[in-house]
C-alpha positions in Angstrom: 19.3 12.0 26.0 15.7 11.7 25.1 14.1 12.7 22.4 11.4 15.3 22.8 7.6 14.4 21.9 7.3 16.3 18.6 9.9 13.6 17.6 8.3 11.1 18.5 5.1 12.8 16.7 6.6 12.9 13.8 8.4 9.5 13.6 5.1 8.0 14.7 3.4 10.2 11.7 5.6 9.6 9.3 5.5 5.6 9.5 1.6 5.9 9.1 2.1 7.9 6.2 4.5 5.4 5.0 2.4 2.4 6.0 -1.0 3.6 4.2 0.7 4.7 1.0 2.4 0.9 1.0 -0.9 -0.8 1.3 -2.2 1.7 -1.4 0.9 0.6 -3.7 -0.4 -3.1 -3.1 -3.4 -3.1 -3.2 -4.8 -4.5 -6.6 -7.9 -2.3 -8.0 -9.7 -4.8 -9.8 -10.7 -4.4 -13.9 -8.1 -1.5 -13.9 -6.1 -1.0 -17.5 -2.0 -1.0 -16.7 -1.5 2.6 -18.1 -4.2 3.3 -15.1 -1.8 1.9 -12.7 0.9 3.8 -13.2 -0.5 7.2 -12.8 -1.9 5.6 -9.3 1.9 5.1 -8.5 3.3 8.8 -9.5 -0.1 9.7 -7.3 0.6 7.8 -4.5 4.6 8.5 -4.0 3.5 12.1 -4.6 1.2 12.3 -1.7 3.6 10.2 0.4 6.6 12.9 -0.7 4.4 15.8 -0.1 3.1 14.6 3.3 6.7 14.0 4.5 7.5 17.0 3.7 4.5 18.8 5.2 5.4 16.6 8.6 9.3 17.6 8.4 8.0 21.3 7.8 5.6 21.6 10.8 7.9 19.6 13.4 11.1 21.8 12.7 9.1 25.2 12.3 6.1 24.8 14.6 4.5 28.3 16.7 7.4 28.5 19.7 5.6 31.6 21.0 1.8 30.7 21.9 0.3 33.1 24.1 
């Protein structure tokens, strides 16, 4: 059995998602105070949650019916 392309669309998406918000995580901003930092971790893992979820949402309810 293979899997169907909106799948693989979303497998493919959500690695990139998951990719971009790791280099974000990593990334060192330069002359940035600690407390900084960890808001710019609850802001990243939030977008990377939300994202996801917005991924997971449109690949398991997308339009079956276009005209």
């Amino acid at each position: 059995m293979t899997a169907s392309p909106r799948w693989r669309k979303l497998l493919r998406a959500s690695l990139l998602v998951l990719a971009v918000g790791g280099v974000l995580l990593v990334v060192p901003l330069p002359l940035v105070p600690a407390s900084v930092l960890t808001y710019r971790q609850a802001l990243v893992v939030f977008g990377i949650v939300v994202a996801l979820g917005k991924l997971l949402y449109d690949t398991l309810f997308y339009d079956h019916y276009w005209p």
